[in-house]
C-alpha positions in Angstrom: -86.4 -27.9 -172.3 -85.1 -31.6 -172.1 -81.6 -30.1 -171.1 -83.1 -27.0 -169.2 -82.3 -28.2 -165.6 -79.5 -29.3 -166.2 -77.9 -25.8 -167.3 -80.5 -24.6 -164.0 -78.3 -27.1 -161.6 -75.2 -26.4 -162.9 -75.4 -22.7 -162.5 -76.5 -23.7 -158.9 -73.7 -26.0 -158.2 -71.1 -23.4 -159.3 -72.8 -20.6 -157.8 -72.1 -22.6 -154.3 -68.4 -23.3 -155.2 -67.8 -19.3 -155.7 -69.0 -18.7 -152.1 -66.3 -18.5 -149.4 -66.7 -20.8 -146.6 -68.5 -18.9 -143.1 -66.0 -17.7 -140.4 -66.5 -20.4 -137.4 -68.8 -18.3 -135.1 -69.5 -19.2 -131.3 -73.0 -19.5 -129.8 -72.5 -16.0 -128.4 -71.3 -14.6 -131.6 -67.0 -14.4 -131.3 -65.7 -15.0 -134.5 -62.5 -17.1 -135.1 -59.5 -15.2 -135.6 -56.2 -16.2 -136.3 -53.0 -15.6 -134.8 -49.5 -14.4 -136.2 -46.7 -16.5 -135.3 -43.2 -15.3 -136.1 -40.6 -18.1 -136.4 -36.6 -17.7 -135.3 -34.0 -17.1 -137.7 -33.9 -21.3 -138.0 -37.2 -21.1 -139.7 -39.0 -22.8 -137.0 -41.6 -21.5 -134.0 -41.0 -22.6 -130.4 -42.7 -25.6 -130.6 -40.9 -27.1 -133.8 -37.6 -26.0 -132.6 -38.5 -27.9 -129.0 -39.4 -30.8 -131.2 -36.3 -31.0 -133.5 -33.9 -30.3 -130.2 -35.9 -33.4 -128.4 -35.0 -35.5 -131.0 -31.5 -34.5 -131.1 -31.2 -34.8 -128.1 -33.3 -38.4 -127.7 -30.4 -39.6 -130.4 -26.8 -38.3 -128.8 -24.2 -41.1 -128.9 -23.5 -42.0 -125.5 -25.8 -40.2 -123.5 -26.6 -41.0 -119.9 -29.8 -39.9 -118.6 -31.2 -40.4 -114.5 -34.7 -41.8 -114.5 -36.4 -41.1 -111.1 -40.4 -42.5 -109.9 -41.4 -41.0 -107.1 -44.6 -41.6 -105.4 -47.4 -39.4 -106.2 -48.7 -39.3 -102.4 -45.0 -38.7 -100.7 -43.0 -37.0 -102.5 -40.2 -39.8 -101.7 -38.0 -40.9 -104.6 -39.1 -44.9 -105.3 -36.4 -46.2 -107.6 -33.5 -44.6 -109.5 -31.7 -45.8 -112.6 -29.5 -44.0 -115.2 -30.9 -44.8 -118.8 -28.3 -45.2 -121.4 -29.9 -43.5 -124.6 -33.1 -42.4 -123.7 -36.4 -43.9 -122.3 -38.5 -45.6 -124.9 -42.2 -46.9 -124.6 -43.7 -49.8 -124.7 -45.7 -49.1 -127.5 -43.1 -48.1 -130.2 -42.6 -50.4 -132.9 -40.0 -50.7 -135.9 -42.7 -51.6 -138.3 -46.5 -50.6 -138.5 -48.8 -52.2 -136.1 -51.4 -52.3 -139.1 -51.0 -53.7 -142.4 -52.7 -55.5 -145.2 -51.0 -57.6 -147.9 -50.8 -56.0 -151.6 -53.2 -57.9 -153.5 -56.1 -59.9 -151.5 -56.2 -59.7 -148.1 -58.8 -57.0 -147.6 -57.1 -54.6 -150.3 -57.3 -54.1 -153.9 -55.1 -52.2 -156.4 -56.6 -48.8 -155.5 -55.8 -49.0 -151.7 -54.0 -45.9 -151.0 -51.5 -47.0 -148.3 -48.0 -46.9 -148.0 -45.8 -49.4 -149.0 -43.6 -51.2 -146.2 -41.5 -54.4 -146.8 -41.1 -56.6 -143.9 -39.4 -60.1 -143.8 -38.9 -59.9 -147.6 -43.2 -59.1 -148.1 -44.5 -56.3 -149.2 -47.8 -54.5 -147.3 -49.6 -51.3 -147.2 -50.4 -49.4 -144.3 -52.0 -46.2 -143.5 -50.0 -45.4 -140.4 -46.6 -42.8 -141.0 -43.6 -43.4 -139.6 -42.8 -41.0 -136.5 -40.1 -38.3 -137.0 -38.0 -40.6 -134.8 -37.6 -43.0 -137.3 -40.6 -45.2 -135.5 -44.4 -46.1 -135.4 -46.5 -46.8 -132.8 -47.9 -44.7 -129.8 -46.5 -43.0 -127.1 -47.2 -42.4 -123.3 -48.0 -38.7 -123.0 -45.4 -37.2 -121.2 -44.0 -33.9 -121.1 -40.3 -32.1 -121.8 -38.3 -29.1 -121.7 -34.9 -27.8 -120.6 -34.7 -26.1 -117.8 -32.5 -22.6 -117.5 -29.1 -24.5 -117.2 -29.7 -26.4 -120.6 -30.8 -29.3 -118.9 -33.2 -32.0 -120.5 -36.5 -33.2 -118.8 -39.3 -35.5 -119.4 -42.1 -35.8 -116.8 -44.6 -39.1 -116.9 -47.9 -39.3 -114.4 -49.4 -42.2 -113.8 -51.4 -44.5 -111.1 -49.7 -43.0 -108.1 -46.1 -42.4 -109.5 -44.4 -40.2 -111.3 -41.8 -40.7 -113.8 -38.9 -38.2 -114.5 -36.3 -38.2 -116.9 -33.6 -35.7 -116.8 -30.0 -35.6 -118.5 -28.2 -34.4 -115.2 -28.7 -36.3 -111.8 -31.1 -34.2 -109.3 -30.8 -33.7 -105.7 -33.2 -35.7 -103.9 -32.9 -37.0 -100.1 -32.8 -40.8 -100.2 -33.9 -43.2 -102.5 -35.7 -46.6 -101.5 -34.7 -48.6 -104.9 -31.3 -47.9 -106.9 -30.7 -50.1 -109.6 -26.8 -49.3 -109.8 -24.4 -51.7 -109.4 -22.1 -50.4 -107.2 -18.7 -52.0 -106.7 -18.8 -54.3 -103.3 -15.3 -53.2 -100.9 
């Protein structure tokens, strides 16, 4: 009997790893379901082909894009600049933003970062670097191309709006244009 609950938990313990987990239900009883998403003859849905064609596109040698802030309240077009390259954020970085040394400072052997040298030190970190080669955040934003092909990223924030496009728009005047422009 000294070993008779033991064989009484054990059969309890794997009776509850046989179960399959519950479908998530609602308060109102709708089940879960799942959807079917077919992918293109890439391999990829929408939304991973969008992400692999932004950074293509983010990274084309030479590239010129027109970077537009409008005012939220008017309409009117504030500044204008081309961008050569793309638009990057503040808060990208080339290395992790946090680390811990290998041995000591607040880690021990079994720390289960990533290993990242920088200045000739290695460090462990938890963060992942970014499909575009980067870590760090980013300021929400959306993109897309529109029907011609054309690249776009929108930014809203405290009364302006930011756009980024690959081809100039029309617009009726602008108040700020940070291009040179060659003096007669």
């Amino acid at each position: 009997m000294k070993h008779g609950w033991w064989i009484v938990v054990l059969v309890m313990v794997l009776g509850c790893w046989d179960r399959q987990p519950a479908t998530p239900e609602s308060a109102s009883g709708v089940e879960m379901v799942k959807a079917t998403v077919t992918v293109g003859q890439d391999g990829m849905t929408a939304e991973q082909r969008n992400i692999s064609d932004r950074l293509k596109e983010d990274n084309k040698v030479g590239s010129i894009k027109h970077l537009y802030v409008i005012s939220a309240y008017s309409g009117q077009v504030i500044m204008y600049s081309t961008v050569r390259g793309k638009v990057t954020s503040g808060g990208k970085r080339l290395t992790p933003t946090n680390i811990a040394a290998m041995d000591g400072q607040y880690v021990g052997r079994a720390f289960a970062g990533i290993s990242v040298n920088i200045g000739g030190r290695e460090y462990r970190t938890e963060e992942v670097i970014q499909d575009d080669g980067t870590y760090g955040t980013s300021d929400a934003y959306l993109y897309w191309w529109d029907t011609k092909g054309i690249y776009h990223q929108h930014y809203v924030s405290g009364g302006q709006i930011v756009h980024v496009s690959s081809e100039p728009i029309a617009v009726k005047s602008v108040i700020l244009n940070l291009e040179i422009t060659d003096n007669p």
